[in-house]
C-alpha positions as CSV (number, residue, x, y, z in Angstrom):
1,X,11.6,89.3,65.9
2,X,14.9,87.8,67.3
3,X,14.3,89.4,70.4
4,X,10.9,87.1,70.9
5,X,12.5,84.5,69.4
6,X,15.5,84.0,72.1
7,X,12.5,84.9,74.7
8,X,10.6,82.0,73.4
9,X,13.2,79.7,73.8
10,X,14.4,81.0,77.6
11,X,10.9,80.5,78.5
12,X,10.4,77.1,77.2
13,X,14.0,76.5,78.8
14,X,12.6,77.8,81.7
15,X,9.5,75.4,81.7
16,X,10.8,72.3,81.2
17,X,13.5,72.6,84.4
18,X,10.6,73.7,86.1
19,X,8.4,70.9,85.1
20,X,11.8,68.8,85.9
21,X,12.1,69.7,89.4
22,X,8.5,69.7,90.4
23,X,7.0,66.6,88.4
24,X,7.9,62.9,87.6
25,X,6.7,60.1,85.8
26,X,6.3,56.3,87.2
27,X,6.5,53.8,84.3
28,X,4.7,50.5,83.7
29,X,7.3,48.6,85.2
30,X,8.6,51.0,88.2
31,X,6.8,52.0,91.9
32,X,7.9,55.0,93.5
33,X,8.6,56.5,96.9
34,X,8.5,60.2,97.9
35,X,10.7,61.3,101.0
36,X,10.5,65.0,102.4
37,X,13.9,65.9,103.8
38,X,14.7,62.1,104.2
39,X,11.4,60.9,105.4
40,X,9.0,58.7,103.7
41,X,6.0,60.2,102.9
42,X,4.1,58.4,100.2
43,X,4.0,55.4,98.2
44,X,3.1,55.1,94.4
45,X,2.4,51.9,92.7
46,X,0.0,52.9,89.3
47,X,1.8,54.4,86.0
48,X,1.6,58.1,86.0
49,X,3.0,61.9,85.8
50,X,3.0,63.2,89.4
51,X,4.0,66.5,90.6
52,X,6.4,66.9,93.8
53,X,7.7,69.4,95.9
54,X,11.9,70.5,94.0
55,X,14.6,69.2,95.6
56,X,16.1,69.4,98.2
57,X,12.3,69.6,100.0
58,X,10.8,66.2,98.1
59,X,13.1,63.4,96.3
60,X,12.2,60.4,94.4
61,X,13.7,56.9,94.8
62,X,12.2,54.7,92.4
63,X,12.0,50.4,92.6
64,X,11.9,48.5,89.8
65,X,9.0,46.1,90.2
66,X,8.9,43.7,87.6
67,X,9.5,39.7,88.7
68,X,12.9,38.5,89.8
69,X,13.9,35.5,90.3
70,X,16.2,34.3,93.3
71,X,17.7,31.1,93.3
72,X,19.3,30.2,96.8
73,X,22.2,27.7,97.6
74,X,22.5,24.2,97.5
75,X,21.7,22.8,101.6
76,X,21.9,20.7,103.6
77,X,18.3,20.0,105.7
78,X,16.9,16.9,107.6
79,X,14.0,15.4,107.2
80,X,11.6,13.9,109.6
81,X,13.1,10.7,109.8
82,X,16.7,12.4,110.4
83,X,17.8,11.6,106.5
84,X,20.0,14.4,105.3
85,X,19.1,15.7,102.2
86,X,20.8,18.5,99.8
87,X,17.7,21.0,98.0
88,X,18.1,24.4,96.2
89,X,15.0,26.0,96.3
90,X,14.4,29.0,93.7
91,X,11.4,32.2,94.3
92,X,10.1,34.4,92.0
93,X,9.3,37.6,93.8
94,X,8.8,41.7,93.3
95,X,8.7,44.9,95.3
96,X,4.7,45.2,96.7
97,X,5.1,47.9,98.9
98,X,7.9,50.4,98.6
99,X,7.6,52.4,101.9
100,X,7.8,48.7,103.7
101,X,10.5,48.1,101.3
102,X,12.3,51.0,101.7
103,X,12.2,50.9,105.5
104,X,12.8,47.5,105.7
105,X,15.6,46.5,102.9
106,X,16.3,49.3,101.0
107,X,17.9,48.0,98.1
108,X,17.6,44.8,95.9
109,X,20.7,43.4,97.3
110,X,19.4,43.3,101.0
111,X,15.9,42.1,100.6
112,X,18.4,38.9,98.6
113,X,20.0,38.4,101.7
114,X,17.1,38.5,103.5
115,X,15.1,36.2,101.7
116,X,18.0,33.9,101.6
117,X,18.0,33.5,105.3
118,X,14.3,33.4,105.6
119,X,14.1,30.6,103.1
120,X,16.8,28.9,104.5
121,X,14.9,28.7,107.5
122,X,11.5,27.9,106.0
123,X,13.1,24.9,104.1
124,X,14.4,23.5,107.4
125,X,11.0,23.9,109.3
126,X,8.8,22.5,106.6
127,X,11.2,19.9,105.1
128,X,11.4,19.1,108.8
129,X,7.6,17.8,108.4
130,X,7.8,15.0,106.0
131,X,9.1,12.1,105.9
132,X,12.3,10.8,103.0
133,X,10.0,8.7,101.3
134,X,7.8,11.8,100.3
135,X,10.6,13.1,98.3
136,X,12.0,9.9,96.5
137,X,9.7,6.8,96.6
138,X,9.0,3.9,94.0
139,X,5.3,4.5,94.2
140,X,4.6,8.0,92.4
141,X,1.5,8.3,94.6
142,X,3.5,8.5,97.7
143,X,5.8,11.5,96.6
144,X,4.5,15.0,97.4
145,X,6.3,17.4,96.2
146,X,3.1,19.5,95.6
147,X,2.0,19.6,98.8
148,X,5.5,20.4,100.5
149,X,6.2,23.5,97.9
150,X,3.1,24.6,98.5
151,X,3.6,24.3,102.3
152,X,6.8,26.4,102.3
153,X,5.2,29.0,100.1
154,X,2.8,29.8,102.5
155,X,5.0,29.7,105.1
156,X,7.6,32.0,103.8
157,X,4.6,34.3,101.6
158,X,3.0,36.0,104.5
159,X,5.8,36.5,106.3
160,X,8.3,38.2,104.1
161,X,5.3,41.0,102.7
162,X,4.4,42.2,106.1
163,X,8.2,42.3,106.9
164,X,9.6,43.8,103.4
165,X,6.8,44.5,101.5
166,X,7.8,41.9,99.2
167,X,5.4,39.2,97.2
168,X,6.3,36.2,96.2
169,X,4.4,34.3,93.4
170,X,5.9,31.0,93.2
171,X,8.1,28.7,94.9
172,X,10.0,25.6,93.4
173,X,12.1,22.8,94.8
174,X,14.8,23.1,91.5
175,X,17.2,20.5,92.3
176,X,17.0,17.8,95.5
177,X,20.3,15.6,96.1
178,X,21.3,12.7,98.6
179,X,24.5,12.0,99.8
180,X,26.0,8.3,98.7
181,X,25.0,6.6,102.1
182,X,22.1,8.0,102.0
183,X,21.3,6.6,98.4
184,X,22.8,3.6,98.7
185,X,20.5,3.1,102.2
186,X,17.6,4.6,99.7
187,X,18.3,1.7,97.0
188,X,18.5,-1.3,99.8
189,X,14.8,0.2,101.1
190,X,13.7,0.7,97.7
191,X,14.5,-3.2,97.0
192,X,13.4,-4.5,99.9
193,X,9.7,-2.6,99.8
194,X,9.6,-4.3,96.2
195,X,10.5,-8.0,97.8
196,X,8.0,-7.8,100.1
197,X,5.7,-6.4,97.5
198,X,6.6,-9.7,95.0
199,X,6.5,-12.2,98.5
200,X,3.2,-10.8,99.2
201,X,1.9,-11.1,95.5
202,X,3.1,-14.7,95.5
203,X,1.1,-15.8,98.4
204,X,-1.7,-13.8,97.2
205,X,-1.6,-16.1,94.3
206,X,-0.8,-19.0,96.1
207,X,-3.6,-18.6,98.5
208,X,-6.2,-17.9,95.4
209,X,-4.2,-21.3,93.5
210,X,-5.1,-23.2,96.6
211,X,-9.3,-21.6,97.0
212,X,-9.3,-22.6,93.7
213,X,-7.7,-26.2,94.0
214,X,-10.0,-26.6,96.9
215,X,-13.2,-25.5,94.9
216,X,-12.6,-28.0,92.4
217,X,-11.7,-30.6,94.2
218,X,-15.2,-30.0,96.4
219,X,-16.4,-30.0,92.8
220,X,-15.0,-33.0,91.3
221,X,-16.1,-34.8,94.5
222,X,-20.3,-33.7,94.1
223,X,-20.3,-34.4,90.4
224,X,-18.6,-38.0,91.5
225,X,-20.4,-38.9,94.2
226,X,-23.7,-37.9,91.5
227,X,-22.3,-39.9,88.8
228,X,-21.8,-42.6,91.0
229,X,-25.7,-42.4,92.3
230,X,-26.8,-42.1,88.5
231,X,-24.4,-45.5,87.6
232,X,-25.9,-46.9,90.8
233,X,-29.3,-46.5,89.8
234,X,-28.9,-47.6,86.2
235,X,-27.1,-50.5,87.3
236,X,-30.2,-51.1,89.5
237,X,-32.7,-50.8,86.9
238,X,-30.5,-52.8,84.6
239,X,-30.3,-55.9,87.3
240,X,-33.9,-55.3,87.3
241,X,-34.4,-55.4,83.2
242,X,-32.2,-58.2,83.2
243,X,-33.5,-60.4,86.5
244,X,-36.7,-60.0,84.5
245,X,-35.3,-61.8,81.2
246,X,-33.9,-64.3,83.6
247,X,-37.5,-64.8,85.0
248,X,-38.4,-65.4,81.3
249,X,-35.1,-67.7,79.9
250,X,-36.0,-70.0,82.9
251,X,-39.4,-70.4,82.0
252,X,-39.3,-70.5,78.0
253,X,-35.9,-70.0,76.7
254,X,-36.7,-69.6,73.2
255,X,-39.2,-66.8,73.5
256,X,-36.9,-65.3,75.5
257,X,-33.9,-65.0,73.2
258,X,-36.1,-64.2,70.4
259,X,-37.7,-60.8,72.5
260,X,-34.1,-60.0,73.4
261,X,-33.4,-60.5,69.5
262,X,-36.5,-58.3,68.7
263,X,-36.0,-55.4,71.0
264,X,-32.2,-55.3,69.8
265,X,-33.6,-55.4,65.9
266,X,-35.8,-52.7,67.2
267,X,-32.9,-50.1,68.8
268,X,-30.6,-50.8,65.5
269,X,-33.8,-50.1,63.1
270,X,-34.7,-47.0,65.0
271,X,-31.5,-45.0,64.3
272,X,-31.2,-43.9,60.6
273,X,-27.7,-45.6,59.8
274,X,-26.6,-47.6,57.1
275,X,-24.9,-50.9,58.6
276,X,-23.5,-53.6,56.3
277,X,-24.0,-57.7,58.0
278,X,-24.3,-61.2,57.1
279,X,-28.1,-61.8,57.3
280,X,-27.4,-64.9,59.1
281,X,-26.1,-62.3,61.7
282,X,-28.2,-61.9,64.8
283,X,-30.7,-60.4,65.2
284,X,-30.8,-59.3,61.5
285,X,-31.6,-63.0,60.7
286,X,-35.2,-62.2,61.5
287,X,-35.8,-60.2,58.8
288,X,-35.1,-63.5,56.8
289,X,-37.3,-65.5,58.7
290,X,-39.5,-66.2,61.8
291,X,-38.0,-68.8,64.3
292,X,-40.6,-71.8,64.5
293,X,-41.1,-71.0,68.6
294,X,-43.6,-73.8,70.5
295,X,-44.8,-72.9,73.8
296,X,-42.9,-74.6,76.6
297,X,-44.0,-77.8,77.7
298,X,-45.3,-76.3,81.5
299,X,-46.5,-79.4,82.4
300,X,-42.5,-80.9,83.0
């Protein structure tokens, strides 16, 4: 029993080594690349036990491929309109392709420096493209930081995963500085885009004050020049009313004071208002009595 016992044990020894040196696993979070005697051979990117030739014949270098995130230096670029600005641009990126990777780079160190000079360059070709006042501007509308991040990611993207088989997810502008010329010439622009902004809201103003004015006044003048007609023709048919009581005082003065006394008498009564007089008052003296009115001697 001891005998099959140690045997059991050397055989299980045995095993394990052998399932050692001719298998290995690939995590969730690692790719893998075979070489045979040095030379690349295949890639492997899915989770998994795979079997391999034992070493020396077949070897295993394994990548970590999970996201990284590289954060390059502050530097100095130009933009289109030759202002100097300071940016540091981050990237979040992993290991796509191993063999490219592998052949490319080789370690995690190397594709770094290689992605800092590659961003380097993408920042000063893209950057190169828009003008200061897309980056800092007093009208939010007018910025496009958007647009420009996205334009260096795709410029920088395609590039670096046919080169070294890396991907890179996202790109950020993380900090963006100006020198204190710069900001100072920034400030004086700034001000003088919001003067002329106030200057032209002023004569936008003034120019409405004054279509206004001049409405009004065209106004004022129709509704005088009708008021005036209307007084004109009430003045008329007053001269008329009255030339014809002077047609009637001439030839019977008495009758003609008392029909002006009973047309007045007539107005008052017609309103419903209470109104307190003597009642030798004209015309209310009427209502007293009735004038003794002869007919005018026509024959004078």
């Amino acid at each position: 029993m001891k005998n099959i016992a140690i045997t059991i044990f050397v055989v299980l020894i045995v095993t394990v080594l052998a399932m050692y040196l001719v298998s290995f696993q690939v995590r969730e979070t690692e790719s893998a690349l075979v070489t045979r005697f040095g030379k690349p051979t295949r890639e492997i990117t899915e989770p998994g036990w795979y079997f391999k030739w034992p070493a020396p014949i077949e070897r295993i270098r394994k990548f970590d491929s999970r996201m990284r995130v590289f954060e390059a230096e502050l530097g100095e670029t130009t933009t289109k309109g030759a202002v100097p600005i300071i940016v540091n641009t981050f990237i979040v990126w992993k290991i796509a392709e191993p063999l490219e990777f592998f052949n490319a780079v080789g370690t995690v160190r190397e594709a770094e420096s290689k992605l800092r000079s590659q961003l380097g360059d993408t920042q000063n070709k893209v950057i190169g493209q828009h003008y200061f006042s897309e980056f800092v501007n007093s009208d939010p509308a007018k910025i496009k930081f958007d647009r420009i991040q996205a334009e260096m990611l795709a410029d920088i993207k395609q590039s670096v995963r046919a080169d070294y088989g890396i991907e890179i997810k996202t790109l950020g502008i993380k900090q963006l500085k100006v020198s204190e010329d710069v900001s100072k010439d920034v400030f004086e622009r700034m001000s003088a885009e919001r003067n002329r902004k106030t200057l032209a809201t002023i004569a936008q103003g003034n120019a409405q004050a004054t279509r206004i004015k001049t409405d009004a006044d065209s106004k004022r003048t129709e509704l005088l020049a009708a008021a005036e007609a209307r007084a004109k023709a009430i003045r008329g048919q007053g001269d008329a009313e009255a030339a014809k009581y002077y047609k009637m005082l001439d030839a019977d003065p008495e009758l003609a004071m008392f029909l002006r006394d009973i047309e007045a008498l007539k107005k008052i009564l017609a309103e419903r208002s209470t109104l307190v007089f003597s009642a030798d008052t004209e015309p209310f003296k009427l209502l007293k009595e009735i004038p003794n009115i002869k007919p005018a001697n026509r024959g004078k």
